[in-house]
ZAMIMAR-982474 format. One line per 2 residues: number of its first residue (from 1); their letters; for each residue x, y, z of N, C-alpha, C. Coordinates in nm, 2 decimals. Example, Ala and Ser with C-alpha at 12.3 -4.5 7.8 and 13.67 -1.06 7.14 Angstrom:
// ZAMIMAR-982474
1	AS	1.32 -0.57 0.78 1.23 -0.45 0.78 1.32 -0.33 0.78 | 1.28 -0.22 0.71 1.37 -0.11 0.71 1.29 0.00 0.79
END
This chain:
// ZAMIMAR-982474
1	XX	0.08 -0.12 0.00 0.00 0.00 0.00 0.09 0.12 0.00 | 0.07 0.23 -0.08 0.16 0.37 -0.10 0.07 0.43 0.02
3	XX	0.14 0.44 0.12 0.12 0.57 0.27 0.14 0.66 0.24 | 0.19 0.73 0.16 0.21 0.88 0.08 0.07 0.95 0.02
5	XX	0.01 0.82 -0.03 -0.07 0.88 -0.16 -0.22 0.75 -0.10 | -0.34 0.79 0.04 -0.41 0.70 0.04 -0.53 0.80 0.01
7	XX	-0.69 0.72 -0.07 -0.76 0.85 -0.10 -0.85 0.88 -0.01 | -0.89 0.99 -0.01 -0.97 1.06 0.10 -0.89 1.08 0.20
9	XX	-0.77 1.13 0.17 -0.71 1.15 0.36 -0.60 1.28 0.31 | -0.54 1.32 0.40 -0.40 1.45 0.38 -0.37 1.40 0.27
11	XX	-0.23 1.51 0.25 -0.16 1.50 0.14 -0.02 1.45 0.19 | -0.05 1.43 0.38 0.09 1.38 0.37 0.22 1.27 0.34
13	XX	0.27 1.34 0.27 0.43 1.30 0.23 0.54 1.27 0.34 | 0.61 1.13 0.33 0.66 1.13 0.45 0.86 1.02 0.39
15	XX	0.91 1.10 0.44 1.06 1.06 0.37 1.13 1.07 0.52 | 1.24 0.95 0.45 1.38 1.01 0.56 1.47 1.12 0.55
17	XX	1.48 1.20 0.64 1.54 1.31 0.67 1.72 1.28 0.62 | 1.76 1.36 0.55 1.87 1.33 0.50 1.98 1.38 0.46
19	XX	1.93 1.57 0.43 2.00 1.70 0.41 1.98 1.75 0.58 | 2.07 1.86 0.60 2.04 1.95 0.72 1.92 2.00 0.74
21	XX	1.92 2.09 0.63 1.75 2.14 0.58 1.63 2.08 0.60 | 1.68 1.94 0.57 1.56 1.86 0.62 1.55 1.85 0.72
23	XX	1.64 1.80 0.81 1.62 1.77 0.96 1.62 1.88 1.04 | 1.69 2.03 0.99 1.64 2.13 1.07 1.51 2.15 1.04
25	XX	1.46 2.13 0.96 1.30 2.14 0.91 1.19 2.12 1.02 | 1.24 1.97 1.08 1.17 1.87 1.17 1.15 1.96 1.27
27	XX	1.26 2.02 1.34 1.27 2.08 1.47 1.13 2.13 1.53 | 1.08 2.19 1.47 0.95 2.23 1.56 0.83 2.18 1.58
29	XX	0.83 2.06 1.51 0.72 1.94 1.50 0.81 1.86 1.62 | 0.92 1.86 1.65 0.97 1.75 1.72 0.98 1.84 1.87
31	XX	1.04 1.96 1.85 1.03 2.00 1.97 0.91 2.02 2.08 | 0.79 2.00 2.02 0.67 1.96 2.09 0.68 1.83 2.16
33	XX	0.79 1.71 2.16 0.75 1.60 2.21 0.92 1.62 2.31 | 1.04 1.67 2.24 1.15 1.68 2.33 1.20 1.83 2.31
35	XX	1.11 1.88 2.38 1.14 2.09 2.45 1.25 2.06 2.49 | 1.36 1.95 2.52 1.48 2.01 2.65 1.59 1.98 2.51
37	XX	1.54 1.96 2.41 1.63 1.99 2.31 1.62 2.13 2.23 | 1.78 2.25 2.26 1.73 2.35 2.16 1.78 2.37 2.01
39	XX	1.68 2.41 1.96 1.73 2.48 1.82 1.91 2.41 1.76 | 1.97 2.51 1.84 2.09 2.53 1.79 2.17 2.32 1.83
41	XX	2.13 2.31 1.91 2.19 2.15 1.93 2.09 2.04 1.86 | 1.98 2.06 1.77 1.93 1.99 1.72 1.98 1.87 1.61
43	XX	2.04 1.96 1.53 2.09 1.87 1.43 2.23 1.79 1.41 | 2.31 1.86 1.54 2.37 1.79 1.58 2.36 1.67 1.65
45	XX	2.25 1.69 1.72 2.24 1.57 1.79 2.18 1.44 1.75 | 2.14 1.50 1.61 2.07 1.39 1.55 2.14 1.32 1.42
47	XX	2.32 1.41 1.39 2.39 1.36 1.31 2.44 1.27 1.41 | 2.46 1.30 1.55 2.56 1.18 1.62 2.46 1.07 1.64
49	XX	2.33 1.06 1.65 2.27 0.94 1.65 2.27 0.84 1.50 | 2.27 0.94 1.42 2.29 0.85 1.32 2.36 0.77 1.35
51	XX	2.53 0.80 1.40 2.62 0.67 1.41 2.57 0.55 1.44 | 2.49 0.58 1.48 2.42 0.41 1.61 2.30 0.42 1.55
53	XX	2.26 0.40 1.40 2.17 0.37 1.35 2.01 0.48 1.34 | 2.04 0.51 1.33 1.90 0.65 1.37 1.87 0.72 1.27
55	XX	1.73 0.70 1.26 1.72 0.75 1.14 1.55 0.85 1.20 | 1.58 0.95 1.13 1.46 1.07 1.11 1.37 1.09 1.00
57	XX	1.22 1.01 1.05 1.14 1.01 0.90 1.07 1.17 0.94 | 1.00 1.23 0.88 0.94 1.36 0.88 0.85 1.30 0.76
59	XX	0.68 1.42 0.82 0.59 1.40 0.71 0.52 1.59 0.68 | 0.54 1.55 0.58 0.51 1.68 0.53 0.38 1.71 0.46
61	XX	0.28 1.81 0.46 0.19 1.88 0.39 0.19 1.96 0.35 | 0.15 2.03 0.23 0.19 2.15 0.20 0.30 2.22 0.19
63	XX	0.39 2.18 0.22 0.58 2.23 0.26 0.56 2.24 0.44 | 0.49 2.17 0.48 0.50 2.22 0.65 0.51 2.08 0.68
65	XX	0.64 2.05 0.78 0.66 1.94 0.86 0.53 1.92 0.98 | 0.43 1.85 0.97 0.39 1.81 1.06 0.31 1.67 1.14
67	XX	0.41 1.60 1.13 0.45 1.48 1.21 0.64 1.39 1.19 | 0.68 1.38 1.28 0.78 1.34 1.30 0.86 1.19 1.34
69	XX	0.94 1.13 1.34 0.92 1.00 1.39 1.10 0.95 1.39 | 1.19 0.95 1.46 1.29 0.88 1.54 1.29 0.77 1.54
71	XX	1.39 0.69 1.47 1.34 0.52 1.48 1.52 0.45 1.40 | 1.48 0.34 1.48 1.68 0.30 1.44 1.61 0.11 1.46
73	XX	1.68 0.02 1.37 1.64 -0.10 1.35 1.76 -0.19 1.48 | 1.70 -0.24 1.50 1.78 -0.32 1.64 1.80 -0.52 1.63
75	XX	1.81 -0.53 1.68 1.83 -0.68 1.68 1.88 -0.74 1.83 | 1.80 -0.80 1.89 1.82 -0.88 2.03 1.79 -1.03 2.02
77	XX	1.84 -1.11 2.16 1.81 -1.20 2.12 1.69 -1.21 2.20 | 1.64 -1.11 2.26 1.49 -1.17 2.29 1.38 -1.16 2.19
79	XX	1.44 -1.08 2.13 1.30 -1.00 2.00 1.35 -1.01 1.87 | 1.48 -1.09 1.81 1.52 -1.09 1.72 1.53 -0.96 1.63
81	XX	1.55 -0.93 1.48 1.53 -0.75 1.46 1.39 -0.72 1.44 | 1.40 -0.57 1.51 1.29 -0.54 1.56 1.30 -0.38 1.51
83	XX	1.22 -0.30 1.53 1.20 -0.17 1.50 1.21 -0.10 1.60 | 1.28 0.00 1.64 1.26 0.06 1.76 1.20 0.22 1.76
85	XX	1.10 0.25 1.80 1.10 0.43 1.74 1.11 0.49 1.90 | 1.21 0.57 1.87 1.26 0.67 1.97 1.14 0.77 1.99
87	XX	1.12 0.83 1.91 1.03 0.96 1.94 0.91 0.94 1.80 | 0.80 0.99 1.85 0.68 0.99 1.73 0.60 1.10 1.78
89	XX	0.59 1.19 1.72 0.51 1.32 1.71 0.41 1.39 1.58 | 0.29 1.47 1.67 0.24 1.49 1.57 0.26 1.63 1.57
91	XX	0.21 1.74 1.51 0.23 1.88 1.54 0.11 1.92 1.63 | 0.09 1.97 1.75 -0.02 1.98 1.86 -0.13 2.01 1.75
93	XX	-0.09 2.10 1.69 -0.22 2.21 1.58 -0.28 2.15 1.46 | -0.22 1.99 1.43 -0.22 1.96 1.33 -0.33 1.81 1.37
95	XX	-0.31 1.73 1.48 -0.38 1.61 1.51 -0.52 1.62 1.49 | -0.55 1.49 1.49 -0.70 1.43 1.45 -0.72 1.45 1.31
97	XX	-0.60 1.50 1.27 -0.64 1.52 1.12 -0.60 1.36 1.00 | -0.51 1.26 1.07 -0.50 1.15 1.01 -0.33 1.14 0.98
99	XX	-0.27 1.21 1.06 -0.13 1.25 1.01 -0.06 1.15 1.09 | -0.07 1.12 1.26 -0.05 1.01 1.31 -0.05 0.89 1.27
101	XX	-0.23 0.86 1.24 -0.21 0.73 1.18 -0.11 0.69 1.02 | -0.07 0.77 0.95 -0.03 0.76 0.87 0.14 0.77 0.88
103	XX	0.17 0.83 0.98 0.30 0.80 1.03 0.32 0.66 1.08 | 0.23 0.61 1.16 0.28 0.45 1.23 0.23 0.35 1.11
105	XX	0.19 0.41 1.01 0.13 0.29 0.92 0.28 0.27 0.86 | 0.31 0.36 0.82 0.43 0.40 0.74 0.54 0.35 0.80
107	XX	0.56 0.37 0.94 0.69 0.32 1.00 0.64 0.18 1.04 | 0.57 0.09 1.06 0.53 -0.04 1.04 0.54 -0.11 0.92
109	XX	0.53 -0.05 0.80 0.51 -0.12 0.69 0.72 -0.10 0.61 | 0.78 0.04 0.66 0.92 -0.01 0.65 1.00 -0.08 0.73
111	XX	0.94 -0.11 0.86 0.97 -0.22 0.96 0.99 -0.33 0.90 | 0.84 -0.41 0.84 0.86 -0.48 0.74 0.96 -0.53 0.63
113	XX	0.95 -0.43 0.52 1.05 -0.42 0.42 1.17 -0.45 0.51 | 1.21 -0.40 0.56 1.35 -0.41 0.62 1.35 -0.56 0.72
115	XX	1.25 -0.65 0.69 1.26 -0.75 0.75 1.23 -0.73 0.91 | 1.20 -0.67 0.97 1.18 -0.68 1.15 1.01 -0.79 1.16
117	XX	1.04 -0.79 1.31 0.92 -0.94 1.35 0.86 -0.86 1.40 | 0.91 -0.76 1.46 0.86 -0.65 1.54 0.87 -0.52 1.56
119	XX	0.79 -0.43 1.60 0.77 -0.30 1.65 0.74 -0.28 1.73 | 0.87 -0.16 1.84 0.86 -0.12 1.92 0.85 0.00 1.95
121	XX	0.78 0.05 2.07 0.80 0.24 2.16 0.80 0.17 2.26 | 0.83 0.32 2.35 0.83 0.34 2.48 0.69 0.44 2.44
123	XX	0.65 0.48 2.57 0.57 0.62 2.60 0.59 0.64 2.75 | 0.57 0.77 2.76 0.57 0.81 2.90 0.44 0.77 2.98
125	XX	0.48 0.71 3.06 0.31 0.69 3.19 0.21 0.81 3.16 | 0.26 0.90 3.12 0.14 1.09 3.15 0.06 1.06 3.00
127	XX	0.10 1.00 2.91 0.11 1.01 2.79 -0.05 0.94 2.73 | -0.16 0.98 2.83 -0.28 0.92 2.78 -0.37 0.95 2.69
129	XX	-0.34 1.01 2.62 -0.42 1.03 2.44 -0.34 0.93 2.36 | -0.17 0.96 2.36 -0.10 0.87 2.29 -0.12 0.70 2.32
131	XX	-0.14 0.68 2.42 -0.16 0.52 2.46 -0.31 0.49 2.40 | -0.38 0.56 2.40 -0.52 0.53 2.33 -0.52 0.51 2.21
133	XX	-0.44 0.62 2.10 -0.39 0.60 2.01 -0.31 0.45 1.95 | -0.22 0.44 2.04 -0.17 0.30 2.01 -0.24 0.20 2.00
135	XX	-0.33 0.15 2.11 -0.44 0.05 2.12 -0.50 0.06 2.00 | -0.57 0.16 1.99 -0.64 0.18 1.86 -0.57 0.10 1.76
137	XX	-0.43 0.14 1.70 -0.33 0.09 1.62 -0.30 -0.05 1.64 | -0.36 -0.13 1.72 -0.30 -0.27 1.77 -0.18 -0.30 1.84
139	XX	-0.12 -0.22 1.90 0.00 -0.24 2.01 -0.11 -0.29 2.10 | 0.00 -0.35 2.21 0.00 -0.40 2.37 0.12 -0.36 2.45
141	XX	0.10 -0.35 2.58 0.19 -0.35 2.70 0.24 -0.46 2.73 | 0.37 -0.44 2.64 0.42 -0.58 2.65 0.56 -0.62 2.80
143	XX	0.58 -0.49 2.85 0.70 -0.50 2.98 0.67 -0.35 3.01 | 0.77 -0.38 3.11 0.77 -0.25 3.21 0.92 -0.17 3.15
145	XX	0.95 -0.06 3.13 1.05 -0.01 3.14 1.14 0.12 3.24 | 1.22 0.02 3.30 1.27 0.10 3.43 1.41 0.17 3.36
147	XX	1.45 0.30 3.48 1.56 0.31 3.46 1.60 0.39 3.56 | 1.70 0.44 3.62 1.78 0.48 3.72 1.89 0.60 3.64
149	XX	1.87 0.72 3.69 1.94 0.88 3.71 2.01 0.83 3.74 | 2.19 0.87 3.76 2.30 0.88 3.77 2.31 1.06 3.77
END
């Protein structure tokens, strides 16, 4: 199925980020979901994740970034390879409009292509619109995820 082009819905267009331009593009679609990242350290911080696999899809309307999605392919031996998306955002101004769903269809269906068994997120516990979202999408609460400040 083309996720770019489905009928009756946006016009959103959705590619991996790949010039600077593009990925400074993202910034303010993304900074709605990570504020403690600013402006000026953005794109750096997302050239150094590349090293370790990271990749920045953005979806676009009109020439306006709005939805975003952080995601790097992994491989364990509990889950064999798998998808992992770091961050998934929509633009606050922009949701209910079908741009969500068309982002996780999209990063599900390159999961795929690229061979994974599975797809994963995290979400924050506060995060209850987005969890309803998911369900909707067919995820489950599959573990608990701890971690410990230093």
């Amino acid at each position: 199925m083309d996720y770019n082009n489905r009928k009756g819905e946006n016009k959103m267009e959705i590619r991996i980020a790949k010039s600077d331009k593009e990925i400074v593009g993202s910034y303010e679609t993304m900074s709605q979901l990570r504020p403690n990242i600013k402006r000026d350290a953005f794109l750096g911080r997302v050239r150094e994740q590349e090293k370790t696999g990271y990749n920045l899809a953005f979806g676009e309307d009109e020439g306006r970034v709005v939805s975003a999605a952080g995601f790097r392919f992994v491989e364990t031996l509990a889950w064999g390879k798998f998808m992992y998306v770091d961050d998934l955002v929509t633009d606050e101004n922009q949701r209910s409009k079908g741009y969500g769903d068309k982002m996780i269809d999209w990063l599900m269906a390159h999961a795929k292509e690229n061979e994974c068994r599975e797809f994963h997120l995290d979400s924050g516990v506060q995060r209850f619109l987005a969890h309803r979202f998911y369900f909707r999408k067919g995820m489950t609460i599959s573990c608990y995820h701890f971690q410990y400040n230093f």
